[in-house]
C-alpha positions as CSV (number, residue, x, y, z in Angstrom):
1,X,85.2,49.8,-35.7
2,X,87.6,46.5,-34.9
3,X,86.4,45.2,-37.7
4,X,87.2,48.0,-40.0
5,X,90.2,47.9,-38.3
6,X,91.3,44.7,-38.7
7,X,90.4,44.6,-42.7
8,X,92.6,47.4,-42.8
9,X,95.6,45.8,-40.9
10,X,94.8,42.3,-43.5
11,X,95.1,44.5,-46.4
12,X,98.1,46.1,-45.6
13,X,99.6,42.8,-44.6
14,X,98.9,41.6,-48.3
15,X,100.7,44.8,-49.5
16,X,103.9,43.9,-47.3
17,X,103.7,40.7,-48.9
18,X,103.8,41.9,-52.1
19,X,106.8,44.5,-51.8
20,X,108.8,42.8,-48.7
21,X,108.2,39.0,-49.5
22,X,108.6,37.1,-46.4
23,X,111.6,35.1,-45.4
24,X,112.3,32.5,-43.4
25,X,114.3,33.2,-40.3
26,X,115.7,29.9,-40.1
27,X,116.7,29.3,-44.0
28,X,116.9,32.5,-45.6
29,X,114.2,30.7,-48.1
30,X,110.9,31.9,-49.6
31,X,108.0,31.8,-46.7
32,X,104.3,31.2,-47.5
33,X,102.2,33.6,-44.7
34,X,100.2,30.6,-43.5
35,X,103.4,29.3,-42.0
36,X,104.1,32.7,-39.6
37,X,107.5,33.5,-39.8
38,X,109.3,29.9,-40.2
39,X,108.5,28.2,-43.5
40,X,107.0,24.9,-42.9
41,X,110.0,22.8,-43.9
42,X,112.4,24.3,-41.3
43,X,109.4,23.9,-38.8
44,X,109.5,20.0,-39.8
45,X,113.0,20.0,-38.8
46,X,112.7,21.7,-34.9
47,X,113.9,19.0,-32.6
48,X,111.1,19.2,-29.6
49,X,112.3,18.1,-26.1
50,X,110.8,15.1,-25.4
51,X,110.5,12.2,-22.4
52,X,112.5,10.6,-20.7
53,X,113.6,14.3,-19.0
54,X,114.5,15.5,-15.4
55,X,111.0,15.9,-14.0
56,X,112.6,18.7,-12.0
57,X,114.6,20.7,-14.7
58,X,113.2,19.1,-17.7
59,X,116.8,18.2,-18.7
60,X,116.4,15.7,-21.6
61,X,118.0,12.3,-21.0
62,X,119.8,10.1,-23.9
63,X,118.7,6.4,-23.6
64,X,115.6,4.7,-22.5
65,X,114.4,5.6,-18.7
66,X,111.2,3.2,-18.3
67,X,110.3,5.5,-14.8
68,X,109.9,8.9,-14.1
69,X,113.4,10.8,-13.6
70,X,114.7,13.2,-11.6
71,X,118.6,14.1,-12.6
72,X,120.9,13.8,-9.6
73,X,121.7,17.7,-9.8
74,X,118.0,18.2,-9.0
75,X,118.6,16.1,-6.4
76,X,121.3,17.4,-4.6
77,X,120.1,21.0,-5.1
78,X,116.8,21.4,-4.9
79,X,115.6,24.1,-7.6
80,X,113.0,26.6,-6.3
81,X,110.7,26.2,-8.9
82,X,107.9,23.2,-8.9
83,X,109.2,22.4,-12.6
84,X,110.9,23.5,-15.8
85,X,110.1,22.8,-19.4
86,X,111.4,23.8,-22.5
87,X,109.9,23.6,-26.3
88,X,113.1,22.7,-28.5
89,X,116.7,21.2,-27.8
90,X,119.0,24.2,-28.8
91,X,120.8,22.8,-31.9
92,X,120.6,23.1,-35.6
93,X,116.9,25.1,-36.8
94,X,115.8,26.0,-33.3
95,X,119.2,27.8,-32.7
96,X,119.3,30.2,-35.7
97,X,115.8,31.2,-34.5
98,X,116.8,32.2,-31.3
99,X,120.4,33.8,-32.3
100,X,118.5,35.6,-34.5
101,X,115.5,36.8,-31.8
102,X,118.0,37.5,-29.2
103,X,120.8,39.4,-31.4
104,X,119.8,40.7,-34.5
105,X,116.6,42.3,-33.9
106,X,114.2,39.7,-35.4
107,X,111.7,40.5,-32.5
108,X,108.8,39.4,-35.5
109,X,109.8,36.1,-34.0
110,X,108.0,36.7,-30.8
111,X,104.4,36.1,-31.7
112,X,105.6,32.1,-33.5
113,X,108.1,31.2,-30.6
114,X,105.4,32.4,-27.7
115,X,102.9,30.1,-29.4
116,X,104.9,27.0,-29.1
117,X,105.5,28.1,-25.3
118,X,101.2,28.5,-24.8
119,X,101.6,24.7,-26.2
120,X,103.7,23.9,-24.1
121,X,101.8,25.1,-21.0
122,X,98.9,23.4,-21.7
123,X,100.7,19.8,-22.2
124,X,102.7,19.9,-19.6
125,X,101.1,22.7,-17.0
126,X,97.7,22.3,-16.5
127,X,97.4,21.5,-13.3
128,X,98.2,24.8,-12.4
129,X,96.8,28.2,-11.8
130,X,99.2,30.8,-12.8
131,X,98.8,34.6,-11.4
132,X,101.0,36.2,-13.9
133,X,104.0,36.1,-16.1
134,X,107.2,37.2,-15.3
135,X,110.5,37.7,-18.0
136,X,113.9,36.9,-17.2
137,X,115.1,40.6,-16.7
138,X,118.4,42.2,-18.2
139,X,120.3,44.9,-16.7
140,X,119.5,48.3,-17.8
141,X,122.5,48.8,-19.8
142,X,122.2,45.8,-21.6
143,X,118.9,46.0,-22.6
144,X,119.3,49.9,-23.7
145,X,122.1,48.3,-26.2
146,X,120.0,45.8,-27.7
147,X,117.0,47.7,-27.4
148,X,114.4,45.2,-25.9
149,X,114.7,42.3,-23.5
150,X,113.7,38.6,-25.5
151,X,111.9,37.3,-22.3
152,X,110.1,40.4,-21.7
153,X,108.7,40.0,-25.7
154,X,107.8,36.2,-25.2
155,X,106.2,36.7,-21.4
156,X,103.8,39.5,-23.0
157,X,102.7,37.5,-26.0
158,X,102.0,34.3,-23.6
159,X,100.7,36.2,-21.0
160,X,98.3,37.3,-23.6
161,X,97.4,33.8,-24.9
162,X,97.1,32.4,-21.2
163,X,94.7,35.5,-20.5
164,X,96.6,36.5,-17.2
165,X,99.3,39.4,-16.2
166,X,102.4,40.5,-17.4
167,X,104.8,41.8,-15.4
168,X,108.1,43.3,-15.7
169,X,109.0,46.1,-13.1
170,X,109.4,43.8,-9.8
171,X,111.9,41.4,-10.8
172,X,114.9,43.3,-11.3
173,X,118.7,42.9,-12.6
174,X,120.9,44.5,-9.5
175,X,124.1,43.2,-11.0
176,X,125.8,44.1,-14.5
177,X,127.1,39.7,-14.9
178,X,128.9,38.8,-17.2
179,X,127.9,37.1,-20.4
180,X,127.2,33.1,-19.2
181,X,128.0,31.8,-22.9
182,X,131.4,30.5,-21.9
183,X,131.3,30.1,-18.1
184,X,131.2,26.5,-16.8
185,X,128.5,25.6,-15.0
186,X,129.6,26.6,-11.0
187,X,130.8,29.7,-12.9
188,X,127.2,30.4,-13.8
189,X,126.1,29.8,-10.4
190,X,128.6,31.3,-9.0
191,X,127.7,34.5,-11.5
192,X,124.1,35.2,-11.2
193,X,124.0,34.6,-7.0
194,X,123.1,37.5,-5.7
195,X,121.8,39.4,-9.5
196,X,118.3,39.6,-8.7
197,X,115.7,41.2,-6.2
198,X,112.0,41.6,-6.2
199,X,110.7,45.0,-5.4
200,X,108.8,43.9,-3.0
201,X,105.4,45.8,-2.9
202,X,103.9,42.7,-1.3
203,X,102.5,42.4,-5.1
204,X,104.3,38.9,-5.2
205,X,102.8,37.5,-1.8
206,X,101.0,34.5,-2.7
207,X,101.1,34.4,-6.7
208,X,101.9,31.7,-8.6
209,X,104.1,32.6,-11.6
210,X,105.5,31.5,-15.0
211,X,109.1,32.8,-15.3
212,X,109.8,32.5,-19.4
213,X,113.4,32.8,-20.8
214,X,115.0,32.3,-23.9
215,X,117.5,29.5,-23.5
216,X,117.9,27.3,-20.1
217,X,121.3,26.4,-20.3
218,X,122.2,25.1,-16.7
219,X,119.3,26.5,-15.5
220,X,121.6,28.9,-13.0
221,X,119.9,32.3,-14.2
222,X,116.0,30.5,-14.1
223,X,117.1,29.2,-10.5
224,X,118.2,32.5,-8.9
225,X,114.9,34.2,-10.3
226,X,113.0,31.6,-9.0
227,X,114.7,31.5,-5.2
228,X,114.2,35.1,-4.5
229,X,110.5,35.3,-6.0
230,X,110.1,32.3,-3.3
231,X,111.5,34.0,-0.7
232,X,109.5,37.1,-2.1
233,X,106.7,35.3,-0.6
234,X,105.2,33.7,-4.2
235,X,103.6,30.6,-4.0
236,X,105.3,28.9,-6.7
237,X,107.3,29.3,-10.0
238,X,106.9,27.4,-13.2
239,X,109.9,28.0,-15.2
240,X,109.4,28.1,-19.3
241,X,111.8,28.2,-22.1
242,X,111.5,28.0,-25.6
243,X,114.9,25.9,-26.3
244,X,116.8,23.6,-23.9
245,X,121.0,23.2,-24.6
């Protein structure tokens, strides 16, 4: 029966193609299918993140650093979470691909952009044992006016690649914020203390867990998630994003 099934889903996929011809989401240009969503020429052009970073934050670092780096924000405030990584620096290709997953609907997007975080995890992440994926949550009214939460669609689809639990019902958004985009970095902090709880069920006691956002910016929204799973009782936090600004 899956395999009936899945000749089924191939053959309509090949009908798609041939009425609704793919396009790349971040040129607008023809897309062959082998290539997913992104044709291979804008994939050529995604700047990764790359050594020398904060060990801590992952925050790339211009220059050569010939030892391993920990930024001195790190080191005056401590994050929560053992470490933070991110697939792309948010500029030029990488950006139109997540505008357009967290704004205009391209949610198609997930399945590409969640395989590049799985990649990540296994280059950088190994060492570690995760118990489940967790999504940076939005409040309620925010996500009922987009109509789906970008973390929630990336944490599901590597969840599912990783082989381990999603959730998304414990962390919650207590606090409507305000948009971070043009807040300076103590305003972010300043913004998100205090946003999130865990519904504590005593679920989180003792998991390890990889908290997966869109964009880490400052890092201000990843750090607050982070602190009050710790102080949920979780045994540690590995923070993923797919771009870095």
């Amino acid at each position: 029966m899956g395999l009936i099934f899945a000749k089924i889903n191939k053959l309509a996929g090949a009908v798609l193609d041939i009425f609704y011809p793919r396009v790349c989401s971040g040129c607008g240009g023809g897309i062959e299918k082998e290539s997913g969503m992104v044709c291979w020429q804008c994939r050529s052009m995604l700047e990764f993140v790359e050594r020398p970073y904060c060990e801590k934050c992952g925050d790339p670092v211009e220059g050569k650093v010939m030892h391993q780096y920990e930024c001195s924000f790190c080191c005056d405030n401590p994050p929560a979470f053992f470490m933070a990584r991110s697939v792309f620096k948010y500029r030029g290709i990488a950006r139109n691909l997540v505008h357009a997953f967290k704004y205009s609907n391209a949610t198609y997007l997930a399945s590409d952009l969640a395989d590049y975080l799985a990649a990540l995890w296994d280059t950088n992440c190994r060492n570690f044992c995760p118990d489940a994926v967790i999504g940076v949550p939005l409040y309620p009214r925010k996500e009922r006016g987009r109509g789906y939460n970008q973390s929630f669609l990336l944490g599901k689809q590597l969840a599912s690649r990783l082989g381990i639990e999603f959730d998304g019902t414990r962390l919650k958004r207590i606090v409507d914020t305000k948009t971070q985009t043009d807040l300076k970095a103590s305003e972010r902090r300043a913004n998100v203390k205090g946003a999130f709880v865990v519904r504590d069920d005593g679920w989180t006691s003792g998991r390890f867990f990889i908290l997966v956002d869109d964009v880490m910016t400052t890092g201000s929204t990843v750090r607050e998630c982070a602190s009050v799973l710790m102080k949920a009782g979780a045994s540690g936090v590995v923070v993923l994003t797919v771009a870095r600004g």
